[in-house]
C-alpha positions as a printed Julia matrix, in Angstrom:
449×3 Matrix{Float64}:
  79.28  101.04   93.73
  80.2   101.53   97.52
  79.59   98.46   96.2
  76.24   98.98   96.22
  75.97   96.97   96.65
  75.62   97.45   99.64
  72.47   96.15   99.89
  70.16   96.13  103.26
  67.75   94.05  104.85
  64.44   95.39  105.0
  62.61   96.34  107.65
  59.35   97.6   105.66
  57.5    95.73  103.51
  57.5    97.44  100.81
  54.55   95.6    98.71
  52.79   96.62  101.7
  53.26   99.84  101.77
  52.92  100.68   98.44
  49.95   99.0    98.29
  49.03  101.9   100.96
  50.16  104.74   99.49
  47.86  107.3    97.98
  48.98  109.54   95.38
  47.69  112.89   96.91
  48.2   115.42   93.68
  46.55  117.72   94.71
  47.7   117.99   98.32
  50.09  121.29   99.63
  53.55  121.42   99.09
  55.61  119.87  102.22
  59.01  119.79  103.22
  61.58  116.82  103.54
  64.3   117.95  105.66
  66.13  115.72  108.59
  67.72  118.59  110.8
  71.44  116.56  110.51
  72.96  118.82  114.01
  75.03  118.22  116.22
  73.82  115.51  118.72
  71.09  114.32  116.32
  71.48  110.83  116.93
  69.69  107.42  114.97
  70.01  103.45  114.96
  71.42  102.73  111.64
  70.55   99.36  110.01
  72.59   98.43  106.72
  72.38   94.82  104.58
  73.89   94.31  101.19
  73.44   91.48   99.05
  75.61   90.97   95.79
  76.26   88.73   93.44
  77.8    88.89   89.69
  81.0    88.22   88.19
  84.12   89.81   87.63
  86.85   89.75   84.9
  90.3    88.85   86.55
  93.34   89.52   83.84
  95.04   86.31   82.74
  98.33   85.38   83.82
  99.13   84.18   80.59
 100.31   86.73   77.92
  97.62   87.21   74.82
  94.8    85.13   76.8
  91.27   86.41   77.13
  90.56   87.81   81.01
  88.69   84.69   83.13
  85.47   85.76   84.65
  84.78   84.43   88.12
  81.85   84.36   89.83
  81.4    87.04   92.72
  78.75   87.21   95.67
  79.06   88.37   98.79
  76.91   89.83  101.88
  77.4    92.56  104.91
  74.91   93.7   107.54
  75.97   96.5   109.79
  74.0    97.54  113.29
  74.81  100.37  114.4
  74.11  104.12  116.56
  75.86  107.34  115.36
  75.73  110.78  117.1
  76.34  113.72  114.96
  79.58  116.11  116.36
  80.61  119.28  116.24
  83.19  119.44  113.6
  86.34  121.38  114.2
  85.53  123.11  110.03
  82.39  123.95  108.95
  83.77  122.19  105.69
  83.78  118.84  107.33
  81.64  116.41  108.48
  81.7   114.29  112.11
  80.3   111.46  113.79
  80.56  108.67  115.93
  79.29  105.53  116.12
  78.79  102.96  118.2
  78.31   99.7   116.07
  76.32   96.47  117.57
  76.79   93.72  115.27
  78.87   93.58  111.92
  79.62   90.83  109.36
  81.04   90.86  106.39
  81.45   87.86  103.64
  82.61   87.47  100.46
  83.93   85.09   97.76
  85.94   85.77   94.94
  85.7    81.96   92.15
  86.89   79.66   95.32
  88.72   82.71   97.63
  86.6    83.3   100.63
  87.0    86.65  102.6
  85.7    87.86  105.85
  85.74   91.01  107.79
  84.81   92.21  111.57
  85.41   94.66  114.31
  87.35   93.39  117.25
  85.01   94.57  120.74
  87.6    96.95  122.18
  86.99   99.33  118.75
  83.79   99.26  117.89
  83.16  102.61  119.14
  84.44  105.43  115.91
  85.08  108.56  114.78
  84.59  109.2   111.53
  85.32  112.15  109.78
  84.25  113.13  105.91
  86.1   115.9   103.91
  84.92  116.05  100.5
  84.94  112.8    99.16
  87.13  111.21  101.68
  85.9   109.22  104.53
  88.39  108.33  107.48
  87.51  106.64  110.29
  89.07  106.31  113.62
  88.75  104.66  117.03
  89.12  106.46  120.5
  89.78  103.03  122.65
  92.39  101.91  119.96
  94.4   101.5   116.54
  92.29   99.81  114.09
  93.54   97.65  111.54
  93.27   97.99  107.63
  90.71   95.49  107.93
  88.38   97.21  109.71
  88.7   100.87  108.29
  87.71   99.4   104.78
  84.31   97.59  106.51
  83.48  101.21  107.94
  84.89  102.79  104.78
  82.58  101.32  102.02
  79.17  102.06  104.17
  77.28  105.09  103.36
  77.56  108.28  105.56
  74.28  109.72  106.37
  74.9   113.03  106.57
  75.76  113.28  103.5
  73.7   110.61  101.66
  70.62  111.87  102.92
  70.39  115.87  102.86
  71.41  115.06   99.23
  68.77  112.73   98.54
  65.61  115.25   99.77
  64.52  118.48   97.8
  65.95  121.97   98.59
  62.52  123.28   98.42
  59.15  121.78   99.31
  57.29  119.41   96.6
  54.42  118.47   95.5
  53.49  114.61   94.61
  54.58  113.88   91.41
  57.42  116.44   91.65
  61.19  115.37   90.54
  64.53  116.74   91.74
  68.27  115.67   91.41
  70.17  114.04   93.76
  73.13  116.05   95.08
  76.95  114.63   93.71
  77.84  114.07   97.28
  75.05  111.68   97.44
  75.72  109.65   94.09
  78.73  109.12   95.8
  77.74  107.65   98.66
  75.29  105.73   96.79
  77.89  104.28   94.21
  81.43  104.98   96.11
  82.61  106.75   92.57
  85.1   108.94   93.54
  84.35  110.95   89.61
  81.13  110.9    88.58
  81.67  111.32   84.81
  77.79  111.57   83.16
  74.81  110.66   84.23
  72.51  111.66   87.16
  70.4   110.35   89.91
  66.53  111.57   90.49
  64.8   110.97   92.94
  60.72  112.03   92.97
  57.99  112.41   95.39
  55.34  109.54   94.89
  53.16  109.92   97.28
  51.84  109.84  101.07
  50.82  107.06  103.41
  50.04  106.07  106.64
  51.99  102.92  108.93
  51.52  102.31  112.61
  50.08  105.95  112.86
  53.36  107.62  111.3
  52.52  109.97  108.17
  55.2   108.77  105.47
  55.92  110.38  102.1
  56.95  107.86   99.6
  60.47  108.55   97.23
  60.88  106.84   94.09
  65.54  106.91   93.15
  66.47  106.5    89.75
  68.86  106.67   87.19
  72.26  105.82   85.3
  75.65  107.32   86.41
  79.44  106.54   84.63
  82.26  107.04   86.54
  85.54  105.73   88.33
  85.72  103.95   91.32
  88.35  101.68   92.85
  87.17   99.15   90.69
  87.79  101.64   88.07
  85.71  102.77   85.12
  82.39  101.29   85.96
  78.7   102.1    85.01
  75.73  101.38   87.28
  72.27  101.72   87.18
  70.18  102.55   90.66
  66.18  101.63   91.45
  65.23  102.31   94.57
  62.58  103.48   97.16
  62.93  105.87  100.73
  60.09  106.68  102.75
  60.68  109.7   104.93
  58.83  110.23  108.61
  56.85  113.32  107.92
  56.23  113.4   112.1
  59.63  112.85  113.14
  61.39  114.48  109.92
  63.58  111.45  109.49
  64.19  109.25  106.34
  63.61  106.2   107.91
  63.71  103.4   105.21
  65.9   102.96  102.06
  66.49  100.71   99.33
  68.21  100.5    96.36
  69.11   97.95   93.44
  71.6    98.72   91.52
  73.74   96.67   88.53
  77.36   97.66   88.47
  78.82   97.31   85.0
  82.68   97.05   85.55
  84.38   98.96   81.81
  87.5    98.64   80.43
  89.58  100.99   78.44
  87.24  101.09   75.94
  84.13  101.55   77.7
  83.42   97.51   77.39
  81.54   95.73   80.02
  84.2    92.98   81.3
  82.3    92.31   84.62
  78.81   92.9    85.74
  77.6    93.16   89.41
  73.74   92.72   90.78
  73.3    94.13   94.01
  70.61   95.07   96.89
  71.22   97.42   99.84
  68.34   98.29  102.43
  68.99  100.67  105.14
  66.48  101.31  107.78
  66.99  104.36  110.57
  64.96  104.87  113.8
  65.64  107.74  116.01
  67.04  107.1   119.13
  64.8   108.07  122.45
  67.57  107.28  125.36
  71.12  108.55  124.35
  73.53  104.91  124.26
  75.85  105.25  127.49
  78.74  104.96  124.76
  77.53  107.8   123.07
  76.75  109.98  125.88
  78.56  113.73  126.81
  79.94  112.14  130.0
  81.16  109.06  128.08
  82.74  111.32  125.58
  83.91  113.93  127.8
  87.52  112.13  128.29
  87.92  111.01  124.97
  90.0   112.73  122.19
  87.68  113.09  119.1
  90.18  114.88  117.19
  92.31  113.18  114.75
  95.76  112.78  115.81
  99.63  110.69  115.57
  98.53  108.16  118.37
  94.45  107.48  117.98
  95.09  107.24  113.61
  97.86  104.63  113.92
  96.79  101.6   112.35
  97.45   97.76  114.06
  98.95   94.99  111.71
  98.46   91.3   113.47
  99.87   88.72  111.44
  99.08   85.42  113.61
  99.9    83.11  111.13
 103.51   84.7   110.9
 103.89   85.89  114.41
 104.17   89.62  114.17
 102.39   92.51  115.33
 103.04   96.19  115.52
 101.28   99.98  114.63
 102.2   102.33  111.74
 101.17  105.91  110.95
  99.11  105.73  107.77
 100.92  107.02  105.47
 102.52  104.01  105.3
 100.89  100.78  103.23
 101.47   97.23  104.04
 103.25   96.08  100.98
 104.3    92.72   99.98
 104.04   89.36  102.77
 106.33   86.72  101.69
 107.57   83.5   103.82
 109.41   85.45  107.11
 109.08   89.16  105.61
 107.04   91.89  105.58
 107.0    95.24  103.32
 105.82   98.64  104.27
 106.28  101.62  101.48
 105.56  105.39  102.45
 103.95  107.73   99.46
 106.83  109.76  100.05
 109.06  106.97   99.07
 110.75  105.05  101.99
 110.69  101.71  102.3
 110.9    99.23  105.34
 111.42   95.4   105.54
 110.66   93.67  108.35
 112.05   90.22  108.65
 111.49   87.43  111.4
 114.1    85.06  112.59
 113.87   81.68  115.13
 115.86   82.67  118.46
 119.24   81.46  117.43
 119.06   83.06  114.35
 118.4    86.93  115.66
 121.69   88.81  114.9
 123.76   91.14  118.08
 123.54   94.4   117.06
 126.65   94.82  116.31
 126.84   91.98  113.8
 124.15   93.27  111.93
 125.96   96.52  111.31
 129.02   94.29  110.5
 126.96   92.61  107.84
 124.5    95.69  106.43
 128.28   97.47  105.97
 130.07   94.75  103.81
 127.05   95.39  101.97
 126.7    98.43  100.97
 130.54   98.72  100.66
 130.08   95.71   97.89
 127.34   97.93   96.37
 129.82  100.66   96.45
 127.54  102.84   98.26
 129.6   105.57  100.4
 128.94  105.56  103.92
 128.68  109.57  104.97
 127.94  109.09  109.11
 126.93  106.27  111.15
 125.01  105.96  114.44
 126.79  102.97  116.35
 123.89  100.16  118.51
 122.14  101.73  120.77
 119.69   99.88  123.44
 116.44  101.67  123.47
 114.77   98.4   125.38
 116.27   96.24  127.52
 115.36   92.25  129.2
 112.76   90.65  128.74
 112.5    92.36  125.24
 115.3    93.19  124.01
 115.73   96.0   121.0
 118.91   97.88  119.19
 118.67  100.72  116.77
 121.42  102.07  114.66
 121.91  104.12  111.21
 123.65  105.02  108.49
 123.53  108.17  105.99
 124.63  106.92  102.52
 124.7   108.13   99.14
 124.04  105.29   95.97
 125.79  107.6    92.83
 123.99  111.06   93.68
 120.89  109.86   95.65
 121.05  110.24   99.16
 119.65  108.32  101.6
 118.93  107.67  105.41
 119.16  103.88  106.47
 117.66  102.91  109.59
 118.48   99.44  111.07
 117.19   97.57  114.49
 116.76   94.15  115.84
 114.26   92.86  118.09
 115.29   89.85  120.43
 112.13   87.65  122.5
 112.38   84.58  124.04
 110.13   82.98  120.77
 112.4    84.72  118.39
 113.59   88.29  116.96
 112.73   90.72  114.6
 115.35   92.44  111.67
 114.41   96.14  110.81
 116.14   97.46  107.41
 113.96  100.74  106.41
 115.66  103.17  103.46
 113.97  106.46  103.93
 115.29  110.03  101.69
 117.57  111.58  103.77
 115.9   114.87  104.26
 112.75  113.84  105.83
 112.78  113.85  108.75
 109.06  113.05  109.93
 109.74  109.53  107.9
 112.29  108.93  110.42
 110.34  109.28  113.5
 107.26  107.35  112.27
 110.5   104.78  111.44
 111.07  104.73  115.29
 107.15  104.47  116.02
 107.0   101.55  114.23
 110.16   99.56  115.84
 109.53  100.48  118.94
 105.38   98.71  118.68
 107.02   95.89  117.22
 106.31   92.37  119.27
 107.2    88.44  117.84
 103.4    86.53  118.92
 104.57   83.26  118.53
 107.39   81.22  118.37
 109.33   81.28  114.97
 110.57   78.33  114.14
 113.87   76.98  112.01
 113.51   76.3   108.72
 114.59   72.33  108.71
């Protein structure tokens, strides 16, 4: 449940209005529809609450799972201005977010999550049931794509949550798959369904409001995995500005195992309100945007890995996944299926150039590896940074492969670059030279005593 848990603070009170609303049977049909085109723009409030607890496997072999005890919150402020997409099969916005938080603990493991200033202006495109978000001022880190990632996407959460046709009070529909989805981040949406009916109509500061009761039970798979949740909720939609202006849900997300056993169990509030937006946010504006590039691309969808506790810092295209961060070294792996390890050194410990190849060729002559064609040192930087690239083409019994080396020299220390990519690809070996050429050492790396 885009963990639905992602519950939202609540900006009507709901006893309130309920207590207003009138169930008008016998009133005319009407029609809920929020005209989602280009340059329709809102202020987007979003709070989830959660608490539950999980089943983590046990370490030992033939011992039960140990549940933990999960809770977390989020609250995300926000503008977004609907684009033009470049396919009429996806969607496109951009946002300009205000204030974001995000907390979490896991038993005694606490977790946080933020935008840095500089990118808290985004793109983010939806194809299908993939959601990717980018920043035009800047790469963004893994981080931060997953905060923006789990949120719901309007225009497609709420076309799918209003009737095709006009209703009556007291009339039922169901909501569309693409908004389940949003609702409970399943990426397969196995049985089940969500409806959603037309209560009634009411009145609040002078705005005519028709009142939506969301219900149901929906099995599916999510990154969590096989999970089962069950959604409650309310919406009231602006009949005089043709907005849905309030929503919230409660859900309880069962976590299953293999055999359709609840090993975890998650409780869970998210309330959204919307407002439309009179004045278009300077950030948001054509002449703001007018310079920009909007369109996905190699540079704006690189992603930023910071490591300040290790010292390190550099971009990668993402295809490529941090993998494993142990003492002075760093893992990435590609889907395609290179590898790279990045390894930090103290000043006097940074290899020349030419002493690494020395060393990675004893090597792979021990592991009896035949070298095919190597690509001597070559400086692609020079002082006060200094950085060496060379290769090798190899072949380990009948696989072939491409081995790209470099070494990074600073004044606080140096950087080793080992990266084992398949020999034909090519693009793998570029995004190879992206990478070394962003890396940076941010602090001083110190000898190991």
């Amino acid at each position: 449940m885009r963990t639905v848990f992602r519950p939202h603070s609540v900006a009507l009170t709901v006893l309130l209005v309920a207590a207003l609303t009138s169930r008008a049977s016998a009133q005319d049909a009407v029609t809920l529809a929020e005209p989602f085109k280009p340059g329709h723009t809102t202020k987007v409030e979003v709070q989830v609450k959660l608490t539950g607890k999980l089943a983590l496997p046990s370490t030992e072999k033939g011992k039960a799972p140990q549940l933990v005890p999960v809770s977390g919150t989020s609250k995300l402020v926000y503008e977004e201005r609907l684009l033009k997409p470049e396919d009429t099969e996806l969607l496109k916005t951009v946002r300009a977010y205000r204030d974001v938080s995000f907390e979490r603990t896991v038993g005694e493991a606490k977790q946080d999550a933020g935008l840095r200033p500089s990118v808290r202006r985004m793109v983010i495109i939806k194809a299908g049931a993939k959601k990717a978000p980018f920043s035009p001022d800047g790469p963004l880190t893994w981080g931060e794509i997953d905060v923006v990632r789990t949120d719901v996407f309007n225009p497609a959460l709420v076309p799918g949550l209003l009737p095709p046709d006009p209703v009556k009070p007291g009339q039922s529909w169901k909501a569309t798959a693409a908004a389940v989805s949003e609702l409970t981040d399943m990426e397969k949406i196995e049985e089940g369904t969500i409806a959603v009916e037309l209560v009634g109509f009411t009145k609040l500061n002078n705005r005519r409001l028709a009142r939506l009761k969301i219900s149901g039970t929906v099995r599916g798979v999510n990154e969590d995995g096989p999970n089962r949740q069950k959604l409650e909720g309310t919406a009231y939609f602006d009949l005089d500005s043709n907005l849905l202006t309030y929503l919230s849900v409660r859900g309880t997300h069962e976590l299953l195992d293999g055999k359709s056993q609840t090993v975890g169990v998650i409780e869970g509030q998210f309330t959204m309100t919307r407002t439309p937006v009179a004045q278009m946010p300077s950030d948001l504006s054509d002449p703001s945007l007018r310079d920009l590039e909007l369109k996905p691309n190699a540079e704006n969808t690189l992603l930023l890995y910071d490591n300040a506790d290790l010292g390190v810092r550099f971009l990668y295209p993402r295809g490529w996944r941090i993998g494993a961060v142990q003492g002075k070294q760093v893992t990435l792996d590609h889907a395609h299926g290179g590898g790279i390890l990045i390894t930090l050194e103290p000043p006097t410990k940074v290899p020349a150039p030419d002493d690494y190849l020395k060393e990675v060729t004893g090597f792979l002559t021990k592991e009896k590896a035949q070298i095919t064609a190597t690509e001597k040192p070559v400086q692609i930087r020079a002082e006060p940074v200094q950085l060496d690239r060379f290769s090798l083409d190899a072949t380990f019994g009948t696989e072939k492969v491409r081995l790209e080396y470099a070494v990074l020299k600073q004044t606080d220390g140096g950087v080793t670059v080992a990266a084992r990519l398949p020999a034909a690809d090519t693009d793998i070996r570029s995004e190879v030279t992206r990478i070394v050429r962003s890396l940076s050492v941010t602090k001083k790396i110190e000898e190991k005593k």
